[in-house]
N, C-alpha and C positions, 0 to 999 in steps of 0.2 A: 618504694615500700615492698618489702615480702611478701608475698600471699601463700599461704598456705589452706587447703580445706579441711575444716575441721569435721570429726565423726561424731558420733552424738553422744552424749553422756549417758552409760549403762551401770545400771546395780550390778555391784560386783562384791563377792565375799573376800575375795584374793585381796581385792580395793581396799575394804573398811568401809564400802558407801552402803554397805546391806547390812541389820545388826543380824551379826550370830545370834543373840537368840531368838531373833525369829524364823531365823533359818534353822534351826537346830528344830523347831516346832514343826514348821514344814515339812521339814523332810520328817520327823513322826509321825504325822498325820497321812502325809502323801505319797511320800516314795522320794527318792533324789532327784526323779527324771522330772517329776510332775511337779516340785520343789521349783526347779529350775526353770519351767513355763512358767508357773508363777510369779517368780521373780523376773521374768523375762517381760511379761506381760504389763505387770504394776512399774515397769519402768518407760512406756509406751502411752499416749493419750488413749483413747477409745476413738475406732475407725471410724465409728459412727457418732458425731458429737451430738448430743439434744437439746432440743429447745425446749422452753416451757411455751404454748400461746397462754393469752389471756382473752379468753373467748367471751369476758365481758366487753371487751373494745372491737375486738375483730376474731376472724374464723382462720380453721389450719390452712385452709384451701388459700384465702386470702393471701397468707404469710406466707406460704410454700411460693406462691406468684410471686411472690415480690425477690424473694433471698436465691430463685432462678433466673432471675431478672440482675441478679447482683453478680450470679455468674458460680451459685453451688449449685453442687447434686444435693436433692432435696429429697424422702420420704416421708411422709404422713402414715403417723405409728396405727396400725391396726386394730392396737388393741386400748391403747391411754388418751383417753380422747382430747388430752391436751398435748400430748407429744409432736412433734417435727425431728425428724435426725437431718443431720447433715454430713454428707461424708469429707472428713477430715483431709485437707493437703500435708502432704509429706510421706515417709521423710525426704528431707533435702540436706547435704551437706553446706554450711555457712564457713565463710572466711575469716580467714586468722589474718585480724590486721596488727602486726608484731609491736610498732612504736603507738598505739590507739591506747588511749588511759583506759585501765580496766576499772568497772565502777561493782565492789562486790555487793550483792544485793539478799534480801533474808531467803529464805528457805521458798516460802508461799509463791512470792512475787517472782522468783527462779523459775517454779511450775508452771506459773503465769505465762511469764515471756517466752517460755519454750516452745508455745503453742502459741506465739503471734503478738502477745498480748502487751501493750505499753508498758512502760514503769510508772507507778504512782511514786509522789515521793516518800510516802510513808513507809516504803519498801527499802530504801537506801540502808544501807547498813555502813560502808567503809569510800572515803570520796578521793581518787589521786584529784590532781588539778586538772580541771578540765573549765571549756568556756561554752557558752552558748553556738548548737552549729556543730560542736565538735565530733566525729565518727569514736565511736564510743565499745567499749566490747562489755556486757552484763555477763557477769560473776557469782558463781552462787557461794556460799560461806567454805562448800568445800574446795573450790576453786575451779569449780566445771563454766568454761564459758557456754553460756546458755542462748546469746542472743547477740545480736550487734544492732547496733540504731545510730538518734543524730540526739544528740543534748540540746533539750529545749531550756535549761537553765544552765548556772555556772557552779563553779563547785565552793566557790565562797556563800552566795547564797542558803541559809537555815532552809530545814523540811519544810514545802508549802503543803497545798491541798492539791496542787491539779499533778499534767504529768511531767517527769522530769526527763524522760527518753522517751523518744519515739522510736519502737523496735521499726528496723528495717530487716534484717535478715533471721529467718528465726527457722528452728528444725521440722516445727510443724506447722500450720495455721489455722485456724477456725474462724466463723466469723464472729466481726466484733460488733453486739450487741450495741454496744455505747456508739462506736462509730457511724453507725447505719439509723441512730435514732428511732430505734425499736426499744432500748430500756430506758428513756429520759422519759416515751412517749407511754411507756407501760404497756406496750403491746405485747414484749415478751423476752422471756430472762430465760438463764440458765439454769437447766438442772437436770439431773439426770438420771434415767430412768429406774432405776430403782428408788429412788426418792420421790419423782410424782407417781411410781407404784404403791405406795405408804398412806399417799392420799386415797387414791381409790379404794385400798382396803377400808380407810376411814369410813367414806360413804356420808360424807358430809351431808347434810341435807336442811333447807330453808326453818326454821323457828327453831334450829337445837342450840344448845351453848355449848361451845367447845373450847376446852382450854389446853392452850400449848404451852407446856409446863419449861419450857429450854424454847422461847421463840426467837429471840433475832438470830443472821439476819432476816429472815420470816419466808423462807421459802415454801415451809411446808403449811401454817400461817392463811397466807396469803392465796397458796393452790385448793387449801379448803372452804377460801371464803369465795374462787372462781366457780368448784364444783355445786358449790351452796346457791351460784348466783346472787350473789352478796345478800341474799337473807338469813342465815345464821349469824347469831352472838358469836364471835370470837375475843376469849380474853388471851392476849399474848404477855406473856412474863417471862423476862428477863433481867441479871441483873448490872448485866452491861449499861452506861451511859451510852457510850459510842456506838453502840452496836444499834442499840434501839434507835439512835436519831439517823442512822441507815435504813432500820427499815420502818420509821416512819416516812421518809423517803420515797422508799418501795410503794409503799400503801397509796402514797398521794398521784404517784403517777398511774400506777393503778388505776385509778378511782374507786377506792376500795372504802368505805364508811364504814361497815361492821367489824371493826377489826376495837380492839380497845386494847393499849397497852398500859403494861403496867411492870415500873423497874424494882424489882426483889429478888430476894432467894427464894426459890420458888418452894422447896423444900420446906423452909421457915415459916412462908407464907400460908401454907393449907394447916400447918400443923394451929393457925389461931385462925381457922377460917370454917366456917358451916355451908359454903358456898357447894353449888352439887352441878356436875356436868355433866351431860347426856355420850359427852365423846372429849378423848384425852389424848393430847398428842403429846409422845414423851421420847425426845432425838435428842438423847444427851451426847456433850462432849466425850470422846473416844482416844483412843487412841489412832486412829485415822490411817490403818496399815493399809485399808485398800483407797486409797487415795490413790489418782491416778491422774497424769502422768507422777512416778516418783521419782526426783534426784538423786534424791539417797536416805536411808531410813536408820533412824538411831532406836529405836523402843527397845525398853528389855523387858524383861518379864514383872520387876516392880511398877512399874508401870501400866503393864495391863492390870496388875491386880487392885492399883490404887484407882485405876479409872472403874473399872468395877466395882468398887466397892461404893464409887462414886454414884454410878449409874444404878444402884440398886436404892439409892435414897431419893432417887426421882420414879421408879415403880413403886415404891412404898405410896408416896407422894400421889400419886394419881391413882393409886386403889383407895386413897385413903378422900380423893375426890369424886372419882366417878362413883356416879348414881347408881344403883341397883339394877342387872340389867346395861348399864353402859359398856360404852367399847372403850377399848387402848390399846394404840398401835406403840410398838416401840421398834428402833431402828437405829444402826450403827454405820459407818461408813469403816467399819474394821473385818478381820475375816478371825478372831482370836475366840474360841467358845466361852471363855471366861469371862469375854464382856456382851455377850451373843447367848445361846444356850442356858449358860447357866445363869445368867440373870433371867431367863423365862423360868428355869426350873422353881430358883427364889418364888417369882412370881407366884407360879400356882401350889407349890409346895408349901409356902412358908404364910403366903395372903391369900392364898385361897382361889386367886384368878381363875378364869377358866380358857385353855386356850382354843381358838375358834380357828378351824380351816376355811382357808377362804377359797372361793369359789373361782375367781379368777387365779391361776396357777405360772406365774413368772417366776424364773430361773429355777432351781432343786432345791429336793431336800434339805432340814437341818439336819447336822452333826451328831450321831449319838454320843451321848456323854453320860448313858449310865443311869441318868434321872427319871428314863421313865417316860417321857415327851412325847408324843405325837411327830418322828420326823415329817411330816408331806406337811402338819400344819405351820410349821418353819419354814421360812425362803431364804436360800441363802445366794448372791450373784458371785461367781467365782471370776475375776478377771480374764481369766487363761481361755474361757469357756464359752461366756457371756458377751464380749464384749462392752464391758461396764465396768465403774469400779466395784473392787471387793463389797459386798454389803449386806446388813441382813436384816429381816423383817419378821414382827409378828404381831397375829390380834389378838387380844386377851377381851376377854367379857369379864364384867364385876358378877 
């Protein structure tokens, strides 16, 4: 058999794996040089990967012991009092095994396995013949081999539920939560730090009711009913099936009780509802440009505008529930002002919001865009900078 070592799959414009228009925005906003960190960056996991603890069950101190004990470099975050980073392995060049069935796999589960992580079968997208046992090479849709592993099933076998590869060689690796029996046991999940920053602007606290207007799979959820000490009301709404029977999942390993879900549009939902909440969490669907590590990125600019215009009917939505006096965080995993910025701008311009600086100060300023905003009271995570994905955050008071 040939061997050859493979290099890692990089965003490239020359490629097609980066959309021109989001490069084209880039380099407006940035400069070409600062364009190209960017991109350089968003096609990289983050050096430091984060854990969430769950400090209903156990403490960081605890968790940090154990995942050294497992053989990472471990930090206990400073300032997030549920954060652990871990520093990331890789990269490593992986082998090109030339007659190995290539199995191509969707977009997500690419990112996945790039940094270590199994194949689910729900991931499968395009199957050669292969058998149970067999050395396998994982494929993303644009054809970047991502991974190599061993076929825990065959390729006549229908999508199950568990996993279908077992990655063996991968570019980067993190540890696996499921592996080590830390998410089965609800000790602690992934997330990353700009999203349990979201939480702490929250400021969750025991007897409020809080409603997460976009909740499964319920990370953010679920982090406000740990800071609460599981005595806050949380209503979680969503209108996934799937997604909600995930993170009732999440909750039970947890041991999370205050949590109440509920499957709707959430937007529908408050519009025949008199229900009133002290604190609102509102993490809608985005277009997900700083996602991170990225294979390759298609968004064009209709896109940002339709997710915008989306994300503006769930700030409506949560001013239209929060209480007089309440909070609302809102937060994107994109780096575009139009779903960022200017959806804060809406906010207070158009509903009256008021935006709140918060006190604790992670990553920079927001964006000027003209509206008038408070930059310092906007966060925004730059990939290139941070080490994080793209992200951005704000509080708004009713």
């Amino acid at each position: 058999m040939h061997l050859i070592l493979l290099k890692i799959p990089r965003l490239s414009i020359k490629e097609k794996t980066f959309s021109l228009d989001i490069w084209e925005r880039f380099k407006r906003r940035y400069g070409e040089s600062r364009a190209h960190q960017l991109v350089h960056a968003l096609a990289k996991p983050v050096r430091l990967y984060s854990i969430r603890v769950n400090l209903l069950k156990t403490s960081k101190e605890e968790l940090s012991e154990f995942l050294i004990n497992e053989g990472w470099d471990v930090q206990i975050h400073s300032q997030l009092s549920m954060a652990l980073t871990v520093k990331t392995k890789g990269p490593k060049a992986i082998t090109y095994y030339q007659k190995s069935p290539r199995i191509v796999i969707d977009k997500i589960a690419a990112e996945s396995v790039f940094v270590g992580a199994n194949l689910f079968s729900a991931g499968l997208v395009r199957l050669p013949k292969f058998r149970v046992n067999d050395l396998v090479s994982l494929v993303s849709p644009k054809d970047q081999i991502v991974a190599n592993g061993i076929a825990q099933t065959d390729s006549k076998q229908p999508k199950g539920k568990g996993i279908a590869v077992k990655t063996t060689e991968s570019f980067y690796s993190v540890p696996s939560l499921r592996e080590l029996g830390l998410f089965n046991k609800g000790l602690a999940n992934s997330q990353s730090i700009p999203a349990m920053y979201v939480t702490h602007l929250l400021e969750p606290k025991a007897g409020e009711r809080i409603i997460d207007l976009c909740a499964a799979p319920g990370g953010k959820s679920t982090a406000a009913a740990i800071l609460a000490k599981d005595k806050a009301e949380i209503i979680a709404i969503d209108r996934s099936k799937k997604r909600l029977a995930k993170m009732q999942q999440v909750i039970a390993n947890h041991g999370i009780r205050n949590i109440r879900l509920i499957r709707a549009n959430s937007v529908e939902l408050v519009k025949n509802q008199t229900i009133k909440a002290d604190k609102v969490i509102v993490d809608p669907s985005c277009t997900a440009i700083g996602v991170r590590p990225k294979i390759y990125n298609e968004t064009t600019f209709d896109d940002i505008l339709n997710s915008a215009s989306y994300q503006k009917s769930f700030i409506w939505a949560a001013a239209k529930v929060a209480r007089k006096g309440g909070i609302i965080t809102y937060s994107t995993c994109t780096t575009e002002p139009e779903e960022n910025e200017k959806v804060i701008a809406y906010a207070v311009n158009k509903l009256g919001l008021k935006l709140i600086e918060p006190t604790l100060k992670l990553g920079a300023n927001g964006e000027d865009t003209g509206d008038g905003l408070e930059l310092e009271a906007m966060r925004r995570f730059y990939p290139d900078t941070f080490d994080t994905p793209g992200f951005f955050v704000a509080k708004l008071m009713k």
